[in-house]
PDB file of N, CA, C and O in Angstrom:
ATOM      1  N   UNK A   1       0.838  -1.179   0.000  1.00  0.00           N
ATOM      2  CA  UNK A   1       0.000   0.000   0.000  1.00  0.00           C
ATOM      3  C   UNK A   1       0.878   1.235   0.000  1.00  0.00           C
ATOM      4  O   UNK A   1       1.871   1.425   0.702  1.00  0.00           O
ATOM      5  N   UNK A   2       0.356   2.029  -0.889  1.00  0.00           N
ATOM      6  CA  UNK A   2       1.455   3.448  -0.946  1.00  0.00           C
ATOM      7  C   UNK A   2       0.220   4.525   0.472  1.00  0.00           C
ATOM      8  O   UNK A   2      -0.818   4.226   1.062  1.00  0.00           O
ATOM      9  N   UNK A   3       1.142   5.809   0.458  1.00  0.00           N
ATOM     10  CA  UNK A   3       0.988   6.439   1.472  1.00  0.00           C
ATOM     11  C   UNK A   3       0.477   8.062   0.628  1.00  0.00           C
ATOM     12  O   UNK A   3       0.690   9.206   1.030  1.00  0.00           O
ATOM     13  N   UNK A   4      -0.146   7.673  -0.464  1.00  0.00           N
ATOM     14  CA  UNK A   4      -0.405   9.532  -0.856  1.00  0.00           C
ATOM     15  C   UNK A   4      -1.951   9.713  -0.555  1.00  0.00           C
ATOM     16  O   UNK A   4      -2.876   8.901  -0.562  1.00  0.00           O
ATOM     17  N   UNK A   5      -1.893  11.162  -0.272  1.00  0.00           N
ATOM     18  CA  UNK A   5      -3.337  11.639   0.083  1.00  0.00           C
ATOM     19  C   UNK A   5      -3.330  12.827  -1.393  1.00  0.00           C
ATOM     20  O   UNK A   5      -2.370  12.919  -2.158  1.00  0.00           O
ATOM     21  N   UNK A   6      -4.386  13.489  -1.498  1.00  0.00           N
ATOM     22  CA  UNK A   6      -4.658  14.642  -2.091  1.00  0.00           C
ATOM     23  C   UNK A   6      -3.933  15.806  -2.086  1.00  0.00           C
ATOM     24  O   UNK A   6      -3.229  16.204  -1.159  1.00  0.00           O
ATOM     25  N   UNK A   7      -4.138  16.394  -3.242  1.00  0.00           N
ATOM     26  CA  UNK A   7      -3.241  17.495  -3.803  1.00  0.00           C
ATOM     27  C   UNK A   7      -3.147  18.590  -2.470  1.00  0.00           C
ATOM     28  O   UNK A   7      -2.120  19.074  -1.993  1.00  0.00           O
ATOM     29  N   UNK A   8      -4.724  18.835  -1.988  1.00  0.00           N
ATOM     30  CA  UNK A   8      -4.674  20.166  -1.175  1.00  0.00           C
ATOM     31  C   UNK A   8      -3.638  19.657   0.139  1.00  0.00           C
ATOM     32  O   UNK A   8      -2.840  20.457   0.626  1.00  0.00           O
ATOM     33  N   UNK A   9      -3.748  18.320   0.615  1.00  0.00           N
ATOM     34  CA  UNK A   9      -3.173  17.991   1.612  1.00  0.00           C
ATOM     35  C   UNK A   9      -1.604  17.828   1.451  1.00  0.00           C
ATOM     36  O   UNK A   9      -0.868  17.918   2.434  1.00  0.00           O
ATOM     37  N   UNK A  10      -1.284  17.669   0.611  1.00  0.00           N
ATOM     38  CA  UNK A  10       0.016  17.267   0.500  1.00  0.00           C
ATOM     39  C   UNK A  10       0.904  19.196   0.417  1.00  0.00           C
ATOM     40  O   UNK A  10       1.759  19.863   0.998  1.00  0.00           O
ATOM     41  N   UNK A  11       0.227  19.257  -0.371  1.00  0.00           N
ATOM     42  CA  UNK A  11       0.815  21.252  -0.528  1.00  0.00           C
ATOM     43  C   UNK A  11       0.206  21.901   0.387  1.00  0.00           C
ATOM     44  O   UNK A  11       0.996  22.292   1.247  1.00  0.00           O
ATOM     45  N   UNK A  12      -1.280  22.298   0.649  1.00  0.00           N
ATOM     46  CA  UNK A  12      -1.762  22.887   1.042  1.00  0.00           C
ATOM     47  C   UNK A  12      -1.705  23.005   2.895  1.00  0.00           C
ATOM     48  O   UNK A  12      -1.966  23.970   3.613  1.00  0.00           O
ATOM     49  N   UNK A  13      -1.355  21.917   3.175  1.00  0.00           N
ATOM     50  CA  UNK A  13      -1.078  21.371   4.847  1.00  0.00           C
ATOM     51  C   UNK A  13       0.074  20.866   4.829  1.00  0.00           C
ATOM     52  O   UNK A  13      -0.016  19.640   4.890  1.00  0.00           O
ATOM     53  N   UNK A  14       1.267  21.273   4.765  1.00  0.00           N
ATOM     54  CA  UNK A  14       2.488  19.945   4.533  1.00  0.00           C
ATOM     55  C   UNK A  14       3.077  20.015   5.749  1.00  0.00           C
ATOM     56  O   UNK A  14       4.289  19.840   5.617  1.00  0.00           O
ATOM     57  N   UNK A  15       2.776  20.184   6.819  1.00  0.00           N
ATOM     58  CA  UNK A  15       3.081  20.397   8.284  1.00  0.00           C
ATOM     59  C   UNK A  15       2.539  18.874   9.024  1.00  0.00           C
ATOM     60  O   UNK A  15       2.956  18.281  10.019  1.00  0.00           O
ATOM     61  N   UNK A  16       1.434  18.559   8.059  1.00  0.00           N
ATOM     62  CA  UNK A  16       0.748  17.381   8.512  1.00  0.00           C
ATOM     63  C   UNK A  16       1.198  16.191   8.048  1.00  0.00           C
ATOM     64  O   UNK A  16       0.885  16.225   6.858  1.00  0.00           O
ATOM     65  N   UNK A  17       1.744  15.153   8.257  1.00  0.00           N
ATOM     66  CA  UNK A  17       1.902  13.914   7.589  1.00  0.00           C
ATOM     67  C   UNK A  17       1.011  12.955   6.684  1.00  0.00           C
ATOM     68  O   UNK A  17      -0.219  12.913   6.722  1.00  0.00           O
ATOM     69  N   UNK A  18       1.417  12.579   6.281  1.00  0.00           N
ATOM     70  CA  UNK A  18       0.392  11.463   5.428  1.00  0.00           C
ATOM     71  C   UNK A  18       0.403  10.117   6.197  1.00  0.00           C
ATOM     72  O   UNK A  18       1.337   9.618   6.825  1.00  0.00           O
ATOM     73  N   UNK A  19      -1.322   9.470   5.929  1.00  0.00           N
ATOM     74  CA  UNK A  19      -1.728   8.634   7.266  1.00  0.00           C
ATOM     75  C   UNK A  19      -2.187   7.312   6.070  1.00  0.00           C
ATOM     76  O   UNK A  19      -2.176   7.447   4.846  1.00  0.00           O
ATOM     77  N   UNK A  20      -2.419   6.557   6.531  1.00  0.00           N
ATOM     78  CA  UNK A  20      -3.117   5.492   5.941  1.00  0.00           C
ATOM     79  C   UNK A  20      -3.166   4.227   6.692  1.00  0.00           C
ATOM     80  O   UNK A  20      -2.085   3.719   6.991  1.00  0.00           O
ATOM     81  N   UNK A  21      -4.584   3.466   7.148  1.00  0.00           N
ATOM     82  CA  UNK A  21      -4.629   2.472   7.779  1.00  0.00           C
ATOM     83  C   UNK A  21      -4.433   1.553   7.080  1.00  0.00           C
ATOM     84  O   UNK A  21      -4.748   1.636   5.893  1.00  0.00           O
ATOM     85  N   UNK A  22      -3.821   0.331   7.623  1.00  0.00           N
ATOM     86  CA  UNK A  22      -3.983  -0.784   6.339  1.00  0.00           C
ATOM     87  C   UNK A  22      -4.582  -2.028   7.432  1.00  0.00           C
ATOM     88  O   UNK A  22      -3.897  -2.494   8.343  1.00  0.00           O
ATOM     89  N   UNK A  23      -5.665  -2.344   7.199  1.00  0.00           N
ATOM     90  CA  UNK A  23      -6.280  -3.967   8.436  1.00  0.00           C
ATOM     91  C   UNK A  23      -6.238  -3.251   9.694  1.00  0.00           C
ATOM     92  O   UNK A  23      -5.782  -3.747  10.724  1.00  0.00           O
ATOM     93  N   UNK A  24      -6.813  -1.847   9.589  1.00  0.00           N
ATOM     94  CA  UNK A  24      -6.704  -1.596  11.080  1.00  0.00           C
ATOM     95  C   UNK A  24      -5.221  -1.253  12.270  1.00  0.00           C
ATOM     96  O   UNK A  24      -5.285  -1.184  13.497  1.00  0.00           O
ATOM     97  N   UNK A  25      -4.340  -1.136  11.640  1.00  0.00           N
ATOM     98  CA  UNK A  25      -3.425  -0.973  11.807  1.00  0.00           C
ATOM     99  C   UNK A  25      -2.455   0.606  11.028  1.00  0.00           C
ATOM    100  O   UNK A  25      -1.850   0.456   9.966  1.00  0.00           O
ATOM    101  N   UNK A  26      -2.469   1.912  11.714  1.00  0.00           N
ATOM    102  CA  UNK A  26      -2.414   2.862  11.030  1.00  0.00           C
ATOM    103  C   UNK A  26      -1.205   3.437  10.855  1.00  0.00           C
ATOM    104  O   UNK A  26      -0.841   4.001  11.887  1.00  0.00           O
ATOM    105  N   UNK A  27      -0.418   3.523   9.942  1.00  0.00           N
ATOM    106  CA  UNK A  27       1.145   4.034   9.406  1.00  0.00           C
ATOM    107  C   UNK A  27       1.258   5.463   9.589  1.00  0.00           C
ATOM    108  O   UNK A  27       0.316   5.945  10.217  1.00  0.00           O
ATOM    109  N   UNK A  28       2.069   6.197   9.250  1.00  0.00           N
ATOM    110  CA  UNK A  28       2.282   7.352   9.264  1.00  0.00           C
ATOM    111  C   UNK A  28       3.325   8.035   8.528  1.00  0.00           C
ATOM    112  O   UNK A  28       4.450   8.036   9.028  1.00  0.00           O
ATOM    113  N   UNK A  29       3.151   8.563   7.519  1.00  0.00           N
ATOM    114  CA  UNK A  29       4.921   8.820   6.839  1.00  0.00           C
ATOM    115  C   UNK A  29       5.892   9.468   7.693  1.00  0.00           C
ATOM    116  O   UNK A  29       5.492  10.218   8.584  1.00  0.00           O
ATOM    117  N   UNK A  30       7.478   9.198   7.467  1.00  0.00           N
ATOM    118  CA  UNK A  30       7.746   9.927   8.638  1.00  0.00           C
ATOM    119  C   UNK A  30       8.858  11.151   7.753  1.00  0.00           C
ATOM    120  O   UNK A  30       8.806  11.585   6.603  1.00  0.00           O
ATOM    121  N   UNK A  31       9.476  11.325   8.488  1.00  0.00           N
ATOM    122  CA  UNK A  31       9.995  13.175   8.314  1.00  0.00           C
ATOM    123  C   UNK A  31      10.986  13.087   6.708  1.00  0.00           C
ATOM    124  O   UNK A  31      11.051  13.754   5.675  1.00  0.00           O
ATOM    125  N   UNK A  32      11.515  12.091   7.158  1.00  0.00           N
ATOM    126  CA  UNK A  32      12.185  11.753   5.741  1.00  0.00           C
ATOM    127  C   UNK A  32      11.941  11.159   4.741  1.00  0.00           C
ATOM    128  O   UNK A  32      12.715  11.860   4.088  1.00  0.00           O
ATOM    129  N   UNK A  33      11.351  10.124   3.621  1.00  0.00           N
ATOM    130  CA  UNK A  33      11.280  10.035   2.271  1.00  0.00           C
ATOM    131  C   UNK A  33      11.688   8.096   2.945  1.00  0.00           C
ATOM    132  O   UNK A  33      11.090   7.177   2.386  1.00  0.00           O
ATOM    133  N   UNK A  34      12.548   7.820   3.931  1.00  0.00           N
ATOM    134  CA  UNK A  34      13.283   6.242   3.981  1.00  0.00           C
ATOM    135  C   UNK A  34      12.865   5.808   5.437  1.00  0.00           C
ATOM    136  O   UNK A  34      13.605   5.178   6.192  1.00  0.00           O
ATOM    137  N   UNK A  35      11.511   6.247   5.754  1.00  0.00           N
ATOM    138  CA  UNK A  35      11.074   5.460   7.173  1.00  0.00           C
ATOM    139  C   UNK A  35       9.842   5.638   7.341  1.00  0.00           C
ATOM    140  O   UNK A  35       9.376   6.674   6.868  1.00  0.00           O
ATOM    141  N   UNK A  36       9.050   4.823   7.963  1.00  0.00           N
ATOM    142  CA  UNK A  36       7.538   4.862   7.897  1.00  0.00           C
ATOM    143  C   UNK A  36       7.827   5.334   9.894  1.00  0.00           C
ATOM    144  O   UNK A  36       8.883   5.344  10.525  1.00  0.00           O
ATOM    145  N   UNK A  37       6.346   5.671  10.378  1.00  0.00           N
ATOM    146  CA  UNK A  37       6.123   5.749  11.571  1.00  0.00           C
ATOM    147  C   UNK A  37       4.645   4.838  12.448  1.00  0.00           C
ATOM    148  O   UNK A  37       3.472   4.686  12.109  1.00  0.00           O
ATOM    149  N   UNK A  38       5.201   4.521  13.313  1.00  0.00           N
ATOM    150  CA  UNK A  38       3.867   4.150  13.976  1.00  0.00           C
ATOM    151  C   UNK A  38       3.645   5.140  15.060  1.00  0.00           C
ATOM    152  O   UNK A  38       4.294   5.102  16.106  1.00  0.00           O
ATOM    153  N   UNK A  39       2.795   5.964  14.832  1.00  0.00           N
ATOM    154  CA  UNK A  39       2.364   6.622  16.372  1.00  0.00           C
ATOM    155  C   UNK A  39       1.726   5.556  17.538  1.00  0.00           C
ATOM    156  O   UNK A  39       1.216   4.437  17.594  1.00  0.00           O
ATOM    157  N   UNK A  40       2.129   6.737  18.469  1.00  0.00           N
ATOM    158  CA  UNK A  40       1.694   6.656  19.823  1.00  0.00           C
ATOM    159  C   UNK A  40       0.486   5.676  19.969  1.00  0.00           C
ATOM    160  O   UNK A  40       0.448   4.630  20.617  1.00  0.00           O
ATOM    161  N   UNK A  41      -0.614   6.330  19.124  1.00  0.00           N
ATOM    162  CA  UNK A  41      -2.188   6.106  19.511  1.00  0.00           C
ATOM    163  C   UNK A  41      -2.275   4.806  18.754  1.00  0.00           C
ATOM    164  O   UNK A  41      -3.127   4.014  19.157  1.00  0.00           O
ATOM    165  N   UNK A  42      -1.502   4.440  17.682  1.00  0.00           N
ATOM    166  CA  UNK A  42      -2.039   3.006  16.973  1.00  0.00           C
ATOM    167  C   UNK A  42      -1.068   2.233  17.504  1.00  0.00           C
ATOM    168  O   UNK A  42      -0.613   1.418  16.701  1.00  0.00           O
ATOM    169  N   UNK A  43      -0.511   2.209  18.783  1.00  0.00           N
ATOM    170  CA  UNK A  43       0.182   0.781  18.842  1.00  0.00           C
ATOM    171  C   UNK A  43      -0.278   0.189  19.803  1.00  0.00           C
ATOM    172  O   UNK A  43      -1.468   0.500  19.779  1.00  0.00           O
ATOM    173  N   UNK A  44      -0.109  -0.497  20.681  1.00  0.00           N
ATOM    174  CA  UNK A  44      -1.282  -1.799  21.369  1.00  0.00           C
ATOM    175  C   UNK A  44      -0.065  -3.182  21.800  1.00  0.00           C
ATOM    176  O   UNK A  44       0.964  -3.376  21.154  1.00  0.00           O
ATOM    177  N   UNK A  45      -0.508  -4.035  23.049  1.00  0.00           N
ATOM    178  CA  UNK A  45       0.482  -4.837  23.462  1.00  0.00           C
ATOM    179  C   UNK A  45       1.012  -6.125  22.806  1.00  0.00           C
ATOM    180  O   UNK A  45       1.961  -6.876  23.032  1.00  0.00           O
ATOM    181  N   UNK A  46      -0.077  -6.070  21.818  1.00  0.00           N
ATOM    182  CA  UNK A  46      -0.427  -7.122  20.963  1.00  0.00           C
ATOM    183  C   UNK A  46       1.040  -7.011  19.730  1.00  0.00           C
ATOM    184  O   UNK A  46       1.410  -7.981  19.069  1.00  0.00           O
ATOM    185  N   UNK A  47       1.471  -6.086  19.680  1.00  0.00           N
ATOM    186  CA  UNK A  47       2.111  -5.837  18.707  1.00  0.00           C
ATOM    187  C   UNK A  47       3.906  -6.023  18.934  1.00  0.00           C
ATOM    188  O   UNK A  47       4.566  -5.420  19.781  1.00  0.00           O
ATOM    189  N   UNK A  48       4.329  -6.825  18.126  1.00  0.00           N
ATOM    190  CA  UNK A  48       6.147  -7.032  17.926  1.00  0.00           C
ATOM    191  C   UNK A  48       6.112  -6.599  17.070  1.00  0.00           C
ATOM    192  O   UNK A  48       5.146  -6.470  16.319  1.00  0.00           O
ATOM    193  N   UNK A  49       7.621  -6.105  16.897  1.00  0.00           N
ATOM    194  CA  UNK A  49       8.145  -5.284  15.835  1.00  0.00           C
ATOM    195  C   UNK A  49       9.987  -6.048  16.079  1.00  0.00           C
ATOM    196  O   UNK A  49      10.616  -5.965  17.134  1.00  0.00           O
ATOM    197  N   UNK A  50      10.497  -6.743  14.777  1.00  0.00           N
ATOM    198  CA  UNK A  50      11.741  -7.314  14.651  1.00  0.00           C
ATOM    199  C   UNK A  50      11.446  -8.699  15.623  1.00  0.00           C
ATOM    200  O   UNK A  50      12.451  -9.277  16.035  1.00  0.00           O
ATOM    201  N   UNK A  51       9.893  -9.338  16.063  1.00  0.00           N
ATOM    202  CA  UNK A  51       9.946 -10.303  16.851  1.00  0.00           C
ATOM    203  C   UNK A  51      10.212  -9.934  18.707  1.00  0.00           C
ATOM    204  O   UNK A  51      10.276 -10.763  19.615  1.00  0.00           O
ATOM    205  N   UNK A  52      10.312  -8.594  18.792  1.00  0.00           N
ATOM    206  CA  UNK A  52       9.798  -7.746  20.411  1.00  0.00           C
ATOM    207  C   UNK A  52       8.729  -7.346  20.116  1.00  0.00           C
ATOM    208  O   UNK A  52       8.169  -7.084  19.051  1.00  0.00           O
ATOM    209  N   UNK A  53       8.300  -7.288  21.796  1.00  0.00           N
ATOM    210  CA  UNK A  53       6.970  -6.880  21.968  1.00  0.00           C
ATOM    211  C   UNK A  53       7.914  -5.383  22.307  1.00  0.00           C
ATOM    212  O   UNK A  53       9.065  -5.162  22.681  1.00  0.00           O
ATOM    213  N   UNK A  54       6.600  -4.453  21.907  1.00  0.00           N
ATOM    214  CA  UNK A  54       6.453  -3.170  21.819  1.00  0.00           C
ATOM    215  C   UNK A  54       6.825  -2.600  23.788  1.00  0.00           C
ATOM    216  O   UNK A  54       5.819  -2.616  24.498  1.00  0.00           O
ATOM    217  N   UNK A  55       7.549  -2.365  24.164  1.00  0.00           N
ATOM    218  CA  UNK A  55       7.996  -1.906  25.421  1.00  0.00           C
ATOM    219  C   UNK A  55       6.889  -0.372  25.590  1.00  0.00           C
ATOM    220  O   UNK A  55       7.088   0.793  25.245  1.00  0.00           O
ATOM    221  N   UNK A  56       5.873  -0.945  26.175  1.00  0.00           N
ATOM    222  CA  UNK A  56       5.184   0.803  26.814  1.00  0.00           C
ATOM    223  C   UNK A  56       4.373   1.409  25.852  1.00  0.00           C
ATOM    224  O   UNK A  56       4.242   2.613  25.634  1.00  0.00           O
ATOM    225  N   UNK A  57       3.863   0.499  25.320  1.00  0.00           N
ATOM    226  CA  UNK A  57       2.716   0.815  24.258  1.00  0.00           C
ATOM    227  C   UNK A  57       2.171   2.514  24.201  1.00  0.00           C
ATOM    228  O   UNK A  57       1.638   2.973  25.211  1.00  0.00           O
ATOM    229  N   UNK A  58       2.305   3.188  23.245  1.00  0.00           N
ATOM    230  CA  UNK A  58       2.100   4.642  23.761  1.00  0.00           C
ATOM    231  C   UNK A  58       2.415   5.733  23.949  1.00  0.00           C
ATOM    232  O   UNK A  58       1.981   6.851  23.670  1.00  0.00           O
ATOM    233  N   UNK A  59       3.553   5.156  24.662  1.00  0.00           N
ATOM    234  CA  UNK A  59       4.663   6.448  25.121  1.00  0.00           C
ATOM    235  C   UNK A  59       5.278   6.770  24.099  1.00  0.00           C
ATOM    236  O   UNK A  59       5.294   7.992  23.954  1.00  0.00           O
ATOM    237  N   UNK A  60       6.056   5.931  22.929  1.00  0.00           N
ATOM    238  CA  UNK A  60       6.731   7.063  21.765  1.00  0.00           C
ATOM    239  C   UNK A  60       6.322   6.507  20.812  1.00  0.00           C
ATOM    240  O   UNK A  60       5.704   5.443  20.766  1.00  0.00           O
ATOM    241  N   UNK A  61       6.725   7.373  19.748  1.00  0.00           N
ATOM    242  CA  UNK A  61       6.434   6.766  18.186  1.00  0.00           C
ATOM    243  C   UNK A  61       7.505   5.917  17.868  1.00  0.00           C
ATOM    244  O   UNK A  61       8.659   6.239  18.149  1.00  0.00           O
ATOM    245  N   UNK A  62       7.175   4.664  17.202  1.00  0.00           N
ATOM    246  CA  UNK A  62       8.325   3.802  16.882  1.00  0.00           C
ATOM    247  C   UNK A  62       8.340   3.993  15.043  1.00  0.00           C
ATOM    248  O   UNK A  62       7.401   3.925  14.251  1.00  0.00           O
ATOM    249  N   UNK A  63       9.967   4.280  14.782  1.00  0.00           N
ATOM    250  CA  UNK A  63      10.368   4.083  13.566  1.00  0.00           C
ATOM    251  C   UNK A  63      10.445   2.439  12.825  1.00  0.00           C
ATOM    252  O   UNK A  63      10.828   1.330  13.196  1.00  0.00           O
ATOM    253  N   UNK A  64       9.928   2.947  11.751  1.00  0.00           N
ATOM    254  CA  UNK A  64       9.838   1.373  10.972  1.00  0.00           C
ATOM    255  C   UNK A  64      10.844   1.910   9.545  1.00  0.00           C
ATOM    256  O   UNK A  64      10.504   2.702   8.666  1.00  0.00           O
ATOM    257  N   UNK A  65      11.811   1.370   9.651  1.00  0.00           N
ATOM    258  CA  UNK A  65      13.103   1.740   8.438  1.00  0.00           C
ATOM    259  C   UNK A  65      12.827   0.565   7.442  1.00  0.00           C
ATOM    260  O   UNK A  65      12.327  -0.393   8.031  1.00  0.00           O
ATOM    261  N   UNK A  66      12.971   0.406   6.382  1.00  0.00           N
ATOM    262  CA  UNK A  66      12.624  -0.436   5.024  1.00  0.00           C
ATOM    263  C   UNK A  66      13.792  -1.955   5.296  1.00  0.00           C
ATOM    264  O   UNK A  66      14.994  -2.219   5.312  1.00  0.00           O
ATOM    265  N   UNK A  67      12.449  -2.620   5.473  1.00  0.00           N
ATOM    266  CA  UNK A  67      12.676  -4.412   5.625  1.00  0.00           C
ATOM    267  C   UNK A  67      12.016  -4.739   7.282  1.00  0.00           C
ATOM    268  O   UNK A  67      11.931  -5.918   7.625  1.00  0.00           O
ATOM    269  N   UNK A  68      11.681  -3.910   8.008  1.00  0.00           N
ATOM    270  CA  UNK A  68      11.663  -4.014   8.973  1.00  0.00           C
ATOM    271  C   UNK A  68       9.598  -4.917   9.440  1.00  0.00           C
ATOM    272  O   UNK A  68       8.536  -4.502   8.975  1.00  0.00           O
ATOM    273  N   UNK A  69       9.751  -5.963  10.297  1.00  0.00           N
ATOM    274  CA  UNK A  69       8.419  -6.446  10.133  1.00  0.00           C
ATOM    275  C   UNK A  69       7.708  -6.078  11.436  1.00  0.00           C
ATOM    276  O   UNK A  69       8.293  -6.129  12.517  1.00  0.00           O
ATOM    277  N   UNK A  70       6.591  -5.754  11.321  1.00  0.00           N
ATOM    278  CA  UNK A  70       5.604  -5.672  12.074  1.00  0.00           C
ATOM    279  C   UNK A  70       4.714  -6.841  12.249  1.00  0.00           C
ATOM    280  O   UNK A  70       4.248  -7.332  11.221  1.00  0.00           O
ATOM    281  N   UNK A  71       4.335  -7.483  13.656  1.00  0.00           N
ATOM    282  CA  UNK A  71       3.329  -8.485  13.432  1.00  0.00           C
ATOM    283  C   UNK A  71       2.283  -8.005  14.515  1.00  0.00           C
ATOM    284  O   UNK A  71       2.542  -7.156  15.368  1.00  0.00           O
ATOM    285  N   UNK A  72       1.523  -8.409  14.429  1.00  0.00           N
ATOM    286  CA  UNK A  72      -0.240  -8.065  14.992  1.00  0.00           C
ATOM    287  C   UNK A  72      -0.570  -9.086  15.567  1.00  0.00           C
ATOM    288  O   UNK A  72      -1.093  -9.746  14.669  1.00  0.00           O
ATOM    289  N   UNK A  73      -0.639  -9.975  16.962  1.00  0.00           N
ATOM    290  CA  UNK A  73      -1.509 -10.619  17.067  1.00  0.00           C
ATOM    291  C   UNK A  73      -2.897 -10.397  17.180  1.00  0.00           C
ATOM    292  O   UNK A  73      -3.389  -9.564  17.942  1.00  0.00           O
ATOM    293  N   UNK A  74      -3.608 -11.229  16.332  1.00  0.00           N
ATOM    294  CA  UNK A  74      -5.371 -11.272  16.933  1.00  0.00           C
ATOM    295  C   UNK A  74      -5.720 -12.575  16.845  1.00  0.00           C
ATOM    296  O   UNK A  74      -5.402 -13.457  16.048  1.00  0.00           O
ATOM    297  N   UNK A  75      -6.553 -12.551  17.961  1.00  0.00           N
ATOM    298  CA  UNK A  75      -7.415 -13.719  18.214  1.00  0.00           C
ATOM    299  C   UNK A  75      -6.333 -14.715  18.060  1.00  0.00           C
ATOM    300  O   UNK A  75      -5.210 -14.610  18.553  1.00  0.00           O
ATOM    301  N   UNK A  76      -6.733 -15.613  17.389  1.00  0.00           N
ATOM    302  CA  UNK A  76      -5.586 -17.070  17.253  1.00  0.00           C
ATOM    303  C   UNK A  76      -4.269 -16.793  15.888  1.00  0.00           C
ATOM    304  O   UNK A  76      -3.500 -17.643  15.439  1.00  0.00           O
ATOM    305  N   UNK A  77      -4.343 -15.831  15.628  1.00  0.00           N
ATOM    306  CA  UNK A  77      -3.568 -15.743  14.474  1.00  0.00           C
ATOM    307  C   UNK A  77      -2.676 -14.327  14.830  1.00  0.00           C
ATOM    308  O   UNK A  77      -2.886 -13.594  15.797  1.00  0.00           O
ATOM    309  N   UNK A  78      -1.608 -14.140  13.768  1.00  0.00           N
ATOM    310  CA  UNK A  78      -0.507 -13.222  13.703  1.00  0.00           C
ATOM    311  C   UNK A  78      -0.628 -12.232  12.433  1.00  0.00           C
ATOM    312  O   UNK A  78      -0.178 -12.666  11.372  1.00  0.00           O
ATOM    313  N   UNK A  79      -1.175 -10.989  12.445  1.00  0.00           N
ATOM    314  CA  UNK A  79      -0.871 -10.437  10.858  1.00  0.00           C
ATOM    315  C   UNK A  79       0.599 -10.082  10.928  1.00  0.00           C
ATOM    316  O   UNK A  79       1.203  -9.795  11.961  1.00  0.00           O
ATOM    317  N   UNK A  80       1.193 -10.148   9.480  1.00  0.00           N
ATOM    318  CA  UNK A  80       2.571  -9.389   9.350  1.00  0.00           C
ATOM    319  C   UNK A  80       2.870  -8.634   8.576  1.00  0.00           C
ATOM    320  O   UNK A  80       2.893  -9.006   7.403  1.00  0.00           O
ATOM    321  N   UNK A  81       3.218  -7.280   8.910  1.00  0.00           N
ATOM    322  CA  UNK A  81       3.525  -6.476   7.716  1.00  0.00           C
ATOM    323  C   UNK A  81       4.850  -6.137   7.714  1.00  0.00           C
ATOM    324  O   UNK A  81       5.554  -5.951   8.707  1.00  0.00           O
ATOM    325  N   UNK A  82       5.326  -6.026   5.964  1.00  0.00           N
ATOM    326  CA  UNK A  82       6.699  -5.911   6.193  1.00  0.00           C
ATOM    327  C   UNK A  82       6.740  -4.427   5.240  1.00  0.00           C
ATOM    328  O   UNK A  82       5.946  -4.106   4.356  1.00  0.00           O
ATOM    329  N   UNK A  83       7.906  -3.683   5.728  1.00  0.00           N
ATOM    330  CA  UNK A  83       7.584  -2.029   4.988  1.00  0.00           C
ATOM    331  C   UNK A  83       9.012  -2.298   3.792  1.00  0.00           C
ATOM    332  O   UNK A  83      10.130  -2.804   3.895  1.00  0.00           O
ATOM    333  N   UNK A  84       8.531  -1.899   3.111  1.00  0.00           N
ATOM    334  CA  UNK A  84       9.513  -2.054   1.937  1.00  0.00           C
ATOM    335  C   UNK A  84       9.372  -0.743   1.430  1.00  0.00           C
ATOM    336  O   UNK A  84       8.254  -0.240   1.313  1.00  0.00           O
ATOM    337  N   UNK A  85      10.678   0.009   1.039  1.00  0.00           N
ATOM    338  CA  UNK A  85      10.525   1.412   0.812  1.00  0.00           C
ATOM    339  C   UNK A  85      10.872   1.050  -1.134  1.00  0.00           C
ATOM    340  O   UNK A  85      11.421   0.170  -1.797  1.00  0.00           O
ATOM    341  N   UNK A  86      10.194   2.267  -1.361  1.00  0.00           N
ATOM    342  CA  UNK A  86      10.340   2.497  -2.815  1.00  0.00           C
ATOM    343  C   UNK A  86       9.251   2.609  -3.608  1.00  0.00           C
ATOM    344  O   UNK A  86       9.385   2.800  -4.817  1.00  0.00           O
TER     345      UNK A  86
END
C-alpha cells in the first residue's frame, strides 16, 4: 500500500503527515522520504516489531526503516507487515 493523500493535503497542509490504515493498523509517513512511523495512539500490546513486543505501548512513536516487520496478534492468528521502501 502506498501512502499519498490529495493534492490540497500534501501542498496545502504539509506540516501534517500522510496517514493510511492498512487492516486496522495505522502508518504514518515519517519526516524523511526512507522510514515509515507508527504513532503513539495506533500501537497496542499485541504488537512485535523485529519479533519484540512493543515496550510501553504509547509512550513514543516507533520508527519502521525499510525491511523491517511488524506483526499483529489477533485472536488465534498473527498479521505481518513488512515495509519495503520504494
Amino acid at each position: 500500500y502506498s501512502l499519498p493523500t490529495g493534492w490540497a493535503n500534501r501542498w496545502l497542509v504539509p506540516y501534517r503527515p500522510e496517514r493510511k490504515t492498512v487492516r486496522g493498523v495505522l502508518f504514518e509517513a515519517g519526516s524523511r522520504c526512507n522510514h515509515l512511523v507508527l504513532p503513539e495512539d495506533a500501537q497496542s500490546d499485541s504488537m512485535l516489531v523485529e519479533g519484540a513486543r512493543v515496550d510501553d505501548p504509547g509512550r513514543r512513536a516507533i520508527r519502521l526503516v525499510d525491511g523491517t516487520v511488524l506483526e499483529v496478534e489477533r485472536s488465534n492468528r498473527r498479521q505481518r507487515y513488512t515495509y519495503v521502501a520504494g
